[in-house]
N, C-alpha and C positions, 0 to 999 in steps of 0.2 A: 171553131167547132160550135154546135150547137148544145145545148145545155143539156137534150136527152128527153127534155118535155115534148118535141116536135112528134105527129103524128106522120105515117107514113111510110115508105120505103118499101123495095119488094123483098117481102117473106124469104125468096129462096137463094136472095142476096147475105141477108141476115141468117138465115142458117147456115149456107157456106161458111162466113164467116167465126161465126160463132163454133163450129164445128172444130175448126181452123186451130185457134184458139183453144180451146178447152179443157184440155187437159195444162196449160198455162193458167189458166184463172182457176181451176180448181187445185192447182199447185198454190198458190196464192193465197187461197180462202183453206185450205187447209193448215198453212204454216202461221195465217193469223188466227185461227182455229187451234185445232191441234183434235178437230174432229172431220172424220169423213161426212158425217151422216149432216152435220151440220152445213160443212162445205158443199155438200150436193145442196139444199137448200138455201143456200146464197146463189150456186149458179141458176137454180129454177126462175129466182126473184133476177136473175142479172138477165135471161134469157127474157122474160116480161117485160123487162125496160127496153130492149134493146131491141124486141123486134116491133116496137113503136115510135121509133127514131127516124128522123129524116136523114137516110144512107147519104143522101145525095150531099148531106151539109157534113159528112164527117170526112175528116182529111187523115186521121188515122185511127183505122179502125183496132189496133192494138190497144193502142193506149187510150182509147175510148172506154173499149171492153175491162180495162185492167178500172178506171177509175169506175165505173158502176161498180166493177166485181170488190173494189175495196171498201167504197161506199158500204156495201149491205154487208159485208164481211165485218164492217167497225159494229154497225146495227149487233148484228148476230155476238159478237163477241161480250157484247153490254150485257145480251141477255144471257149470256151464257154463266156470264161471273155471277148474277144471280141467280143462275140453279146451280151452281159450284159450293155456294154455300150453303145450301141444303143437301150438300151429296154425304151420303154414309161412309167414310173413308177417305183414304187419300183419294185424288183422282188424278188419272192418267193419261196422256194422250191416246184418240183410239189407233191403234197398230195397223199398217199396213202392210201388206205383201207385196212386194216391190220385184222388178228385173233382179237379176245378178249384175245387167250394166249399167244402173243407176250409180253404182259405185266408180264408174268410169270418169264418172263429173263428180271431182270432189267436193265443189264447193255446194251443188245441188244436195249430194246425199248428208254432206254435215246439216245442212240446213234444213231436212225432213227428220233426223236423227229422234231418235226420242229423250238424247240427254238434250241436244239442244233446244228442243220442244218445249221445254222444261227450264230451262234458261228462259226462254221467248214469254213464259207464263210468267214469269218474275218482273216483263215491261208493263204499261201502264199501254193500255190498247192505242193511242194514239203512233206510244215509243213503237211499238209493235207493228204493227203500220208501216211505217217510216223504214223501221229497220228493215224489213222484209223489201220491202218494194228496192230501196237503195242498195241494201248490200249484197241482197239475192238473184234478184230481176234485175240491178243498175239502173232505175229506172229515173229519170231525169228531177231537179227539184222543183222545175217549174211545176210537171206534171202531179208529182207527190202532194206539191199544194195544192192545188184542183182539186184532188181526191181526196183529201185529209181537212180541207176547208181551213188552211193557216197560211201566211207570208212566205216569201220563200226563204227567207231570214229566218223565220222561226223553228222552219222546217230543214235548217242546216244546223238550228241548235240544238233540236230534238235528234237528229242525224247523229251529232255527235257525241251528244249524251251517251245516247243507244246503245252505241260504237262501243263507247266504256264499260257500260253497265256489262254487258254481253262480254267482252274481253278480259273482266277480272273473272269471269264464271263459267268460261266455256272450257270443255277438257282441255288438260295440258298434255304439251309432247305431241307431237301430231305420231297420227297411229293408220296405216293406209288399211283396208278392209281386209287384206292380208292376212296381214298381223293378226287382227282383231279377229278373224275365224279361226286361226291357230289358238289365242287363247281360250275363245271360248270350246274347242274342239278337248282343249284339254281340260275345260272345265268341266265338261261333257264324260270326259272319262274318270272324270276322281268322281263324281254325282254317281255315275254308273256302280263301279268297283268299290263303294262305299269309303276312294281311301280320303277322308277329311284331314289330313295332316297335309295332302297336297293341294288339297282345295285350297286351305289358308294359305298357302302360298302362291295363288292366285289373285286374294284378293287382298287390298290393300288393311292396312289396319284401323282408317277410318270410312269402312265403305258403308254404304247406307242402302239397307234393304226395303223397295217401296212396293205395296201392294194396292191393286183396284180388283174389288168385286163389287163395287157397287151396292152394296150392301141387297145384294142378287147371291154369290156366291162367298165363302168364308176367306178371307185375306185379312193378313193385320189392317188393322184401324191406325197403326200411325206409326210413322219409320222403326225401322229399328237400324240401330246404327253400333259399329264394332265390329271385328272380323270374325272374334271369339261368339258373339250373338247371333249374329248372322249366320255362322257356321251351323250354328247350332240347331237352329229352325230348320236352314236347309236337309238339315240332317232327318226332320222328323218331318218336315213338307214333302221334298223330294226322295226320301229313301225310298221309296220303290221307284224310283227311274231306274230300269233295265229288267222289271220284272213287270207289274202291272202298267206301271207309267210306262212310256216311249219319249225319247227328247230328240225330236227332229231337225235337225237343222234347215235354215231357212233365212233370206233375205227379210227381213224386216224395217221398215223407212232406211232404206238405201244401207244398211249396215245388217252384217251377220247375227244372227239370235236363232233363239229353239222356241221350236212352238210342241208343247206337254201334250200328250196325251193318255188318257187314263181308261183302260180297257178299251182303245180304239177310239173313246172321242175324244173331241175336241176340251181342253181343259183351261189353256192356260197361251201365253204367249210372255218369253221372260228375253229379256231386250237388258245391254247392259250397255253401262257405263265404261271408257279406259282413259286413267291417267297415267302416263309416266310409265306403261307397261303393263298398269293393273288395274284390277277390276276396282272400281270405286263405288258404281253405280249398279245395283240389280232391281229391276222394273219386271214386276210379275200384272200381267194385267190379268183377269179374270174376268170380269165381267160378262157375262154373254151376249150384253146388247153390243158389247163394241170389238166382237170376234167376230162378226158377221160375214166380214167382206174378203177373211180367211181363203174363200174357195176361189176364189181369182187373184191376178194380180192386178193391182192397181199401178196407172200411169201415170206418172211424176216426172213434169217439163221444166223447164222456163228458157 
C-alpha cells in the first residue's frame, strides 16, 4: 500500500468506497471517541485524506480506510482529554439512538454500550486503539501496527494488557437486552408510582449515580454512590416522572434506557449499568449539546 500521501485517483471511486464503509469507521471513531460529534469530525479529516490517494496503489480499501480513520481518531482523542479536563462535571459519553437490532450482535452493542464506553475511558488512547480495532473490528496485528505506529510485538502486549484491564471492569453476569428492558421497565414503574422500596431493590447497594450537564444544565458535579443515596436524589430528580416528566423508553448505544422528558421536551437521556441482575450503574446525561442527534437514529456497524 501506499502510505496515503499519493495524489490522485477518481473521486467517484473514492466516494463509493468510502460510502461503503462509513458507517464502520464512524463505529470506530466513535468507540475510541465516545463522542458523535467528534467522530463525524475525524471522518471529514478521514474523507480529506483519502480522496487524495492513489486508488490504483491500494490493495485494501477497508483496512486502508480503518487506518486513517484511527489515525485522526488517536489525534482527536489527545485533544479531547484536554478539554475533558476543563469540563464542569462528570463527563459522559454523548448517547446515541441506536436500531432495536443492534442488540442482535452482541458483541457490537456491548462494545457501543455506555458502561463500556466508560471502561474504554479508563485505557490510555493508544490501549484504546488497540482494543477497539482487535477485539471489536478483529482487526489483524499487522494492520493495528500501521495504524498505531508500534511493532507488532508491542502491539500484542498492549493487546493484552487491554484485554485485562477491560476484563476486570466490564459488567459481570452477562445480561441479553432482554433482560435489561425488563429491568429497567420495572425501574420505570417504581420512578412512576413513587414506590422507592422497590426501586432499592433494583439497584444494587454499591450502584453509583453519574451525571453530565455540562455545566449547561444542573446535574451532580460528582458521583454519588450507595443505593440509600442514590435512591434518594432519584426520589427528588425524578419524582414527577408520570406527571410533568414522561420516561420513554428507547434503544440507546445498542442497549435499553429512557430518554426524560419534561413538559414535552427533551431533558435528559438516563442509560444504565447491570451487574449480576442489577442496576450498578445510572448514567444521566443532560447536556444539551450532546442530545442532539436524539431525533434520528444513528448507524452502528463493524
Amino acid at each position: 500500500m501506499v502510505d496515503g500521501s499519493g495524489r490522485g485517483g477518481n473521486v467517484g471511486q473514492a466516494t463509493d468506497s468510502f460510502v461503503r464503509y462509513r458507517n464502520l469507521l464512524f463505529t470506530i471513531a466513535y468507540e475510541m471517541l465516545g463522542s458523535a460529534a467528534d467522530a463525524e469530525d475525524v471522518l471529514q479529516e478521514t474523507w480529506l485524506r483519502w480522496v487524495g490517494v492513489d486508488h490504483q496503489e491500494v490493495r485494501d480499501e477497508r483496512a486502508y480506510l480503518i487506518r486513517i480513520t484511527t489515525r485522526q481518531a488517536l489525534t482527536q482523542l489527545r485533544r479531547l482529554g484536554r478539554r475533558k479536563e476543563s469540563y464542569v462535571g462528570s463527563w459522559l459519553p454523548e448517547p446515541l439512538l441506536t436500531a432495536p437490532d443492534v442488540a442482535d450482535d452482541v458483541e457490537l452493542a456491548e462494545s457501543v454500550s455506555m458502561a463500556m464506553l466508560l471502561v474504554l475511558e479508563t485505557l490510555s488512547p493508544t490501549e484504546r486503539a488497540v482494543f477497539v480495532l482487535r477485539e471489536v473490528f478483529d482487526v489483524g496485528y499487522e494492520e493495528i501496527a500501521t495504524a498505531v505506529d508500534k511493532s507488532q510485538d508491542a502491539v500484542r502486549q498492549i493487546a493484552h494488557r487491554a484485554r485485562n484491564h477491560v476484563q476486570a471492569r466490564r459488567p459481570r453476569g452477562s445480561v441479553s437486552s432482554q433482560e435489561a428492558g425488563r429491568a429497567l421497565d420495572a425501574f420505570r414503574r417504581a420512578l412512576e408510582t413513587g414506590d422507592f422500596e422497590e426501586l432499592l431493590s433494583l439497584i444494587a447497594p454499591d450502584v453509583v449515580l453519574v451525571g453530565d450537564g455540562g455545566g449547561i444544565k444542573q446535574a451532580v458535579l460528582h458521583p454519588v454512590r450507595g443505593a440509600r443515596r442514590v435512591s434518594k436524589l432519584l426520589a427528588v430528580g425524578l419524582g414527577e416522572v408520570g406527571q410533568q416528566m414522561s420516561a420513554e423508553p428507547a434503544t440507546i448505544n445498542g442497549w435499553p434506557a429512557l430518554i426524560l422528558r419534561l413538559d414535552g421536551e427533551l431533558d435528559s437521556v438516563l442509560a444504565v449499568r447491570i451487574d449480576d441482575g442489577l442496576i450498578t450503574g445510572l448514567y444521566a446525561v443532560r447536556n444539551p449539546e450532546k442530545l442532539i442527534r436524539l431525533d434520528r437514529e444513528t448507524a452502528v456497524s463493524r
